[in-house]
BALO-670049 format. One record per atom (N, C-alpha, C): x, y, z. Coordinates in steps of 0.1 Angstrom, whole numbers, plus 5000, padded with zeros to 4 digits. Each point is the difference from the previous one (the first is absolute). Layout:
BEGIN
XYZ/...
END
This chain:
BEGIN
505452284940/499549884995/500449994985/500449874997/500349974990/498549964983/500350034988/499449984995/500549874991/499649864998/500349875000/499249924988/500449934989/499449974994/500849805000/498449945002/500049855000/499949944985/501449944995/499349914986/500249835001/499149994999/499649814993/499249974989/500349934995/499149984988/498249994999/499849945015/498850035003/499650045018/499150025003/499750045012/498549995007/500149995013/498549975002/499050094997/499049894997/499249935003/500549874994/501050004989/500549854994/500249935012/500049885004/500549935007/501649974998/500949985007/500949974998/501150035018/501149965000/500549985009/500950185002/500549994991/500650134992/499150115005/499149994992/498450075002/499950035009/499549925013/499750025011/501350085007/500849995002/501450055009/499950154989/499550044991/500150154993/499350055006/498549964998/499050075013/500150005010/500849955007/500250025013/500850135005/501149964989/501350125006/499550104991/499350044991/499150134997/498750075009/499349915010/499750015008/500750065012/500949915005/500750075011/501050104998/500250034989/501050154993/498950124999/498949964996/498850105004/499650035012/500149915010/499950015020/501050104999/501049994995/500850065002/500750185000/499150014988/499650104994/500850054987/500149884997/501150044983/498550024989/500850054992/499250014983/500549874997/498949904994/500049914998/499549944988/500449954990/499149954986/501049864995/499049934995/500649884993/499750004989/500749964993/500450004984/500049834997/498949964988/499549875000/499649994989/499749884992/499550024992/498949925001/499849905011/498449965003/499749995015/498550035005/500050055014/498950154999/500050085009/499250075001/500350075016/499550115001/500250075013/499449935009/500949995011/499949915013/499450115013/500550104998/500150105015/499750164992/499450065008/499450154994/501450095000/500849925011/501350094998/501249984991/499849904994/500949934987/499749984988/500650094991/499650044988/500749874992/499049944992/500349884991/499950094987/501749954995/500050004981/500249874992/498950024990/499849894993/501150044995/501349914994/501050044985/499549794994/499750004988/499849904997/501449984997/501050004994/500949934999/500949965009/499850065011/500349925015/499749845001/499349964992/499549875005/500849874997/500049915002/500649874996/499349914992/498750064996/499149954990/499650004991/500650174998/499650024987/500549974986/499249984989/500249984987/501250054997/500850114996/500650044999/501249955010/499850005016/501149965003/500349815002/499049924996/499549844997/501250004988/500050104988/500649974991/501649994999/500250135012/501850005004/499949925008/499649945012/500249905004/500449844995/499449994994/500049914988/501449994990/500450095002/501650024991/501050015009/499550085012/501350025009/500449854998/498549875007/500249935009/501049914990/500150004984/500549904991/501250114996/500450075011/501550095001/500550124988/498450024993/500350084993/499550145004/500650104997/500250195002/499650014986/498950024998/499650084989/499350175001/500450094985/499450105001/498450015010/498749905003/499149995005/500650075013/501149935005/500250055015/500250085004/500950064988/500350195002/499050085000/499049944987/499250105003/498550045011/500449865005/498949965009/500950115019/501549974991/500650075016/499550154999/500650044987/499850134996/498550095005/498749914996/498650005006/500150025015/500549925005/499849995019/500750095002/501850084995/500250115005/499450115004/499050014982/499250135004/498749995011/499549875000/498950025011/501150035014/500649895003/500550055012/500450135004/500750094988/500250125002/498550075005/499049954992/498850105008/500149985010/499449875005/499549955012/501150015015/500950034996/501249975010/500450165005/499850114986/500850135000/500350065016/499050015007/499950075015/500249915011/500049834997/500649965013/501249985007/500450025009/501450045010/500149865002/499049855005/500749914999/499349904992/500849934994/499249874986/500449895012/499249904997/499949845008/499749904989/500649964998/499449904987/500049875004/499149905003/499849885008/500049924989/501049894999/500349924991/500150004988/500150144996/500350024986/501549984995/500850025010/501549984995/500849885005/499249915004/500749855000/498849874996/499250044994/498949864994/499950084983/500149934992/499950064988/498849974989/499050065007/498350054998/500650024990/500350155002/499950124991/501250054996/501649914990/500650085002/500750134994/498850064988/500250124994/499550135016/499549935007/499450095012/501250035008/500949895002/501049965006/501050114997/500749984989/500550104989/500150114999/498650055001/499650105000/499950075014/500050005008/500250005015/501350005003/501249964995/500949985001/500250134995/500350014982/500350134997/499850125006/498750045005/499450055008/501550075011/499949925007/500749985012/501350054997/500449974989/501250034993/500450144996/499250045002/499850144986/499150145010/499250014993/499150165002/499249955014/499849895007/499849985014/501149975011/500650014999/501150015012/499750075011/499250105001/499550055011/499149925005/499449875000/499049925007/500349935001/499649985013/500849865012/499149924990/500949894999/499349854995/500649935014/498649894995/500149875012/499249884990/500949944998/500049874994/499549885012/499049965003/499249895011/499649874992/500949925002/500249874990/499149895011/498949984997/499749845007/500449904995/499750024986/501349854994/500650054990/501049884997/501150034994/500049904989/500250074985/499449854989/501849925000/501050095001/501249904998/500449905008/499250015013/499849865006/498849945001/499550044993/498449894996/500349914989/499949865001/500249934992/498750044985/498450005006/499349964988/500250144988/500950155005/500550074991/501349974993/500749915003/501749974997/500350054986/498949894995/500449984987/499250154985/499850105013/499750114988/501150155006/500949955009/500650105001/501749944992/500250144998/501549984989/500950115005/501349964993/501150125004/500050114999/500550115004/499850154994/498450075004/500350134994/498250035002/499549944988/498250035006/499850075010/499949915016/500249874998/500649905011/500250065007/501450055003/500750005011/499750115010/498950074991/499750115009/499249925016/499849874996/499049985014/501049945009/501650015002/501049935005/500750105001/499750145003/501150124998/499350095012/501150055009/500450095007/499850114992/498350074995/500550135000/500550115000/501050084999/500450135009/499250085006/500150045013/499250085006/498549955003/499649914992/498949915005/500149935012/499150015011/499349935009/499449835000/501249925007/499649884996/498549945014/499349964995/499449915013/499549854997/499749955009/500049875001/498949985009/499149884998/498849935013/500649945009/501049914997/501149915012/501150024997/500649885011/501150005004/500749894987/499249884997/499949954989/500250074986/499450104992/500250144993/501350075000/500250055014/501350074999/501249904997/499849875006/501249934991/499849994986/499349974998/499749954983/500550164991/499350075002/500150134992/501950045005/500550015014/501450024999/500949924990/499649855000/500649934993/499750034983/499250034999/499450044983/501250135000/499650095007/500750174991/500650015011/501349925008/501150015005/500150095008/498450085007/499850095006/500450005016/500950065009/500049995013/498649955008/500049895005/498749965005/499550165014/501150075001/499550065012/499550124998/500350034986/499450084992/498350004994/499449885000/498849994996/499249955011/498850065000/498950025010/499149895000/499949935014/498949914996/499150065011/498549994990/498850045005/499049904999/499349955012/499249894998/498550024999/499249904991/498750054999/499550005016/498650025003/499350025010/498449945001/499250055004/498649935000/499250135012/499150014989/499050135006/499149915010/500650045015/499449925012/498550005004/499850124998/498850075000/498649934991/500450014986/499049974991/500249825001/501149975000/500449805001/499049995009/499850025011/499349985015/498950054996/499750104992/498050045003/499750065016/501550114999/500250055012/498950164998/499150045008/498950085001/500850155004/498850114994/500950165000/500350005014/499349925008/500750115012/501349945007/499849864998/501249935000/501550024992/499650024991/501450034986/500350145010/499250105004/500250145009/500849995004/499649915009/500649985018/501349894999/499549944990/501949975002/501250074991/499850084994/500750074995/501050135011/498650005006/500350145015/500749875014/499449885001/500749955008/501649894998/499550034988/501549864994/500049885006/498549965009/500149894998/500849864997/500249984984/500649954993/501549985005/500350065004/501649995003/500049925013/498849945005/500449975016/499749844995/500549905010/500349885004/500349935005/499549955009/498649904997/498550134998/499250014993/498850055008/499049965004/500149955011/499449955013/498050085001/499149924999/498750084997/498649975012/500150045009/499049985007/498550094995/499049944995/498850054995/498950015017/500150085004/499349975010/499750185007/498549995005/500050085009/500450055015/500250134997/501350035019/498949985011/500149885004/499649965011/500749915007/500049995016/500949935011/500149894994/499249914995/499649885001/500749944987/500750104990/500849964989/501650035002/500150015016/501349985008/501250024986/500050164996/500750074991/501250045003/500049985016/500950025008/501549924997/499349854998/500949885001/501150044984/498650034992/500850044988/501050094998/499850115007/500650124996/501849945008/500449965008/500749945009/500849944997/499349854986/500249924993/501150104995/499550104992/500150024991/502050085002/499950085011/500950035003/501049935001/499949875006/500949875001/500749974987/499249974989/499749994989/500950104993/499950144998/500950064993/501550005007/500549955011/501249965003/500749914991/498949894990/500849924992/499650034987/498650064999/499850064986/499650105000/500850135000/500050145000/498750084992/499949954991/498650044993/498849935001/499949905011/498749985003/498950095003/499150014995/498750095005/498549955000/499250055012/498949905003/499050124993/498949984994/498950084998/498849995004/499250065009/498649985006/498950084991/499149894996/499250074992/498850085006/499549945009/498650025002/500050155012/498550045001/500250135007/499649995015/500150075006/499549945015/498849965001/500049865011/498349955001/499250075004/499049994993/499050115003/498550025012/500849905009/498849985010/500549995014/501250065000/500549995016/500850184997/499550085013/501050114999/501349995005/500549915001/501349885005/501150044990/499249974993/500949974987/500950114997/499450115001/501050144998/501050055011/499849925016/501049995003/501049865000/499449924994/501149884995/500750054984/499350094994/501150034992/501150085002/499750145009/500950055006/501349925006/500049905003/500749915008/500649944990/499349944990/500949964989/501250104992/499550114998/500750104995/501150025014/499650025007/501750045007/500649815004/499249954999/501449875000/500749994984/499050074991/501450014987/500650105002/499850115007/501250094999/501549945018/499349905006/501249975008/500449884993/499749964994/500749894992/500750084989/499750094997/500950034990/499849944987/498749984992/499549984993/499950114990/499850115002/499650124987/498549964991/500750024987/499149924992/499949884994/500949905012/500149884991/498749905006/499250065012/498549975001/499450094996/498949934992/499050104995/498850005004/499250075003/498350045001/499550054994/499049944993/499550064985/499050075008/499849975011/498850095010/500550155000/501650064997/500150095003/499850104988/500049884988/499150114991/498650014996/499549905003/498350015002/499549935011/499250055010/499049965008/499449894993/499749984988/498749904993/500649894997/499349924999/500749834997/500150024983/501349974993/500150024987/499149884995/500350044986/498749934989/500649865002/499349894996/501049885001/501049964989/499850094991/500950004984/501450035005/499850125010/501450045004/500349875011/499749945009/500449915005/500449844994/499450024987/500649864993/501250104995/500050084995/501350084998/501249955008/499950075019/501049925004/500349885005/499249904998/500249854998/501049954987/499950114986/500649954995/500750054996/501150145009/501150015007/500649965013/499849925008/500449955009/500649904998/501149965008/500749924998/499749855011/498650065009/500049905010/498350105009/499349865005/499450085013/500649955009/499550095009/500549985014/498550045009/499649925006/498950005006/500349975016/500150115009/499949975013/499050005007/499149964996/498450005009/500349955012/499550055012/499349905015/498849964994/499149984994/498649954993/499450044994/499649924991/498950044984/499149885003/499050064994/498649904995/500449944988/501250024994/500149954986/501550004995/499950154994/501549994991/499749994987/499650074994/499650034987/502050034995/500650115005/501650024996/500449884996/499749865004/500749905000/499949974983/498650004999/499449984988/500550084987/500250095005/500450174987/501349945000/500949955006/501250005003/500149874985/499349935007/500249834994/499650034981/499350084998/499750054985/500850074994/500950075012/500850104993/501349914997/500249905007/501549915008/500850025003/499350065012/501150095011/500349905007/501349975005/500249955014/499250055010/499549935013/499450025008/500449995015/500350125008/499949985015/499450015007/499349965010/498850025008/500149955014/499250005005/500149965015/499349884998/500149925013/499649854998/499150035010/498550044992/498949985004/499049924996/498749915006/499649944989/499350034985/499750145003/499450054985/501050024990/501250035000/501150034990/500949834997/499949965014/500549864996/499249884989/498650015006/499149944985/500250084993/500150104994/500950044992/500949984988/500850055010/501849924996/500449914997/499149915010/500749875003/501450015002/500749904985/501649955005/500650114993/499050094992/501050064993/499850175004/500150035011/500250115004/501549975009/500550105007/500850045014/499550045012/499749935003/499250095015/501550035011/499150065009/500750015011/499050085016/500450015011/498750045011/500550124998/498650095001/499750125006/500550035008/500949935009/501050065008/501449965000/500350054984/501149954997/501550055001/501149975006/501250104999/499750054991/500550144999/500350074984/501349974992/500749965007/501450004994/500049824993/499549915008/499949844994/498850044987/499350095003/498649974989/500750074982/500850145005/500550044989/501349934995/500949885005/500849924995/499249844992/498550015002/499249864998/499550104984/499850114999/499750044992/501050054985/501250045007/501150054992/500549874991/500249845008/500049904995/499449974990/498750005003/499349914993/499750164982/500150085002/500150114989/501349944993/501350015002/500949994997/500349864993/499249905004/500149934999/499249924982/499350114997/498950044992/500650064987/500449914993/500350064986/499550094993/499349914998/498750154991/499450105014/500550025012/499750135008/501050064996/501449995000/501350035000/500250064980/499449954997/499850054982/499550115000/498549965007/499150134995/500350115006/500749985015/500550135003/501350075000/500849934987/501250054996/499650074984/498949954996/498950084987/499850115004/498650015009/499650095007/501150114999/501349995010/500750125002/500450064988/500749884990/500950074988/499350034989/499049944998/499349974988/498750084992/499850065008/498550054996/500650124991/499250044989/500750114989/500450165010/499349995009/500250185010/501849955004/500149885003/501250025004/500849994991/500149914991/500949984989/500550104991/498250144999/500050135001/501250065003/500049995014/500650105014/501449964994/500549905002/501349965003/500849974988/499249934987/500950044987/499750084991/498649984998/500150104986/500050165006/499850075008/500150135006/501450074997/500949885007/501150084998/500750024986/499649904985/500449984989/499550145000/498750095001/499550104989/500250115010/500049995012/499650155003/501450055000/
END
């Protein structure tokens, strides 16, 4: 495991855009099991496993650096700068001495701070050569128009338009990696684009046992997911679903149905109608792309975890032979799930026009092409679960920033 040091001028708890995406990936470099510390000059410790250093002249606010800013911006290099670089060498020399990799998030293409800039540079130049730098640009001030008119020829300019040596370029888009190739003439296939993410978990007000269990099931990666809330009994003809469902992943491979509820608890039926369920997913050839939350608890979960998966689902699917009601219809309609159900009269008042129905004794192969349509057909279904897969920070984790450090 690597020992890694995070610099921005500030860090959370500041609010900021910047901000937020440092705590994140110092977070998940701690999952990970690196030594971890950010170097800030405002902010405060986020996580018991990531050590925050104040360096005040890190900042883009301060007195001291307000006053080089102020001369850079009217194109003047005065002694102030030097000695302000000269200052940030030696902090950075403390603060940096023992880490294997530096990350510096928009310090070397927005010009906050550019005696920091400078100074980082030199750095890099000189008596740190042994540490991986990674330069992670969200913007870029030489194609920002409302900076234009404070950047100038030469340094310390051009340092935010320059290819490094041996520095690690990265980028948030695809957008980025042009812009920055075009700035420091850098091979675009050489610089890394890594895109922000969104903590799924805490966005959603997803509960511990839930954030658990999808972690261990990966959930998340499946699509459509298809949610039957209901207890295992005949009469919630789970059968039709599971069936469906097989038809269904012929045109969308990662569909998966989830059954929340535990077996009913007033017929000893029931335990051999689950039996039966279970081996028609293993002749369908299902695995784990149906699920039974019954198989990890007998008890009916809390209902926090069931608005949970309402608002991961991409759809209900309701195959009742008869309800007194249809409360799902309702959870569904708050959450704005699309809705499929059987065309009975309790789900139909309901629904009305804006459900899908179909009979209880429905082909499986016409029910799962009535359903694949009308998903597909669904913009924002087709968004949120192209998010879902790529987006959430574990994967963005997994798949770019992992391989930059380890």
């Amino acid at each position: 495991m690597a020992t890694i040091a995070l610099i921005h001028h500030s860090a959370p708890p500041i609010v900021g855009g910047v901000e937020s995406v440092l705590g994140h990936h110092a977070r998940l470099m701690a999952d990970a099991g690196h030594d971890v510390r950010i170097i800030a000059a405002r902010g405060d410790a986020i996580d018991a496993r990531v050590a925050f250093e104040r360096v005040p002249l890190v900042d883009s606010r301060h007195a001291e650096v307000d006053m080089v800013n102020a001369e850079l911006a009217a194109g003047h290099v005065t002694p102030r700068f030097k000695q302000l670089v000269d200052k940030l060498s030696l902090d950075l020399a403390a603060a940096l001495h023992d880490a294997q990799i530096v990350i510096a998030h928009n310090v070397c293409s927005l010009n906050k701070n550019l005696a920091l800039t400078t100074a980082l540079h030199k750095r890099h130049a000189g008596p740190a050569r042994h540490q991986r730098l990674i330069l992670w640009h969200h913007d870029l001030a030489w194609v920002m128009p409302r900076y234009r008119a404070q950047l100038h020829a030469g340094p310390p300019w051009e340092l935010l338009r320059t290819a490094w040596p041996g520095a690690m370029q990265v980028v948030v888009s695809e957008l980025r990696r042009v812009e920055w190739s075009k700035l420091s003439g850098q091979d675009p296939a050489t610089i890394h684009v890594v895109p922000n993410g969104v903590d799924y978990a805490t966005f959603m007000k997803i509960e511990p046992f839930m954030k658990t269990w999808l972690a261990e099931s990966r959930l998340l990666d499946a699509w459509p997911i298809l949610l039957l809330p209901v207890r295992i009994t005949p009469r919630k003809n789970i059968e039709l679903a599971l069936r469906m469902l097989a038809a269904l992943r012929q045109e969308m491979p990662r569909a998966t149905l989830v059954v929340t509820g535990p077996l009913g608890a007033h017929s000893a039926e029931n335990e051999l109608y689950f039996n039966e369920l279970r081996a028609l997913r293993t002749e369908l050839g299902l695995g784990k792309a149906a699920i039974f939350m019954a198989e990890q608890s007998r008890h009916m979960l809390p209902d926090a975890v069931i608005a949970d998966f309402f608002h991961l689902a991409d759809a209900l699917f309701l195959p009742s032979r008869e309800e007194g009601f249809g409360i799902p219809v309702l959870e569904a309609a708050f959450s704005r799930l699309p809705v499929f159900c059987t065309d009975i009269p309790p789900l139909r008042g309901l629904g009305l026009d804006e459900a899908t129905y179909f009979s209880p004794e429905a082909d499986p192969v016409v029910l799962a092409r009535q359903v694949a349509v009308v998903l597909r057909s669904a913009p924002t279904a087709r968004l949120a679960a192209r998010a879902r897969a790529a987006y959430t920070w574990q994967q963005v984790y997994d798949r770019d920033i992992a391989p930059l450090i380890d």
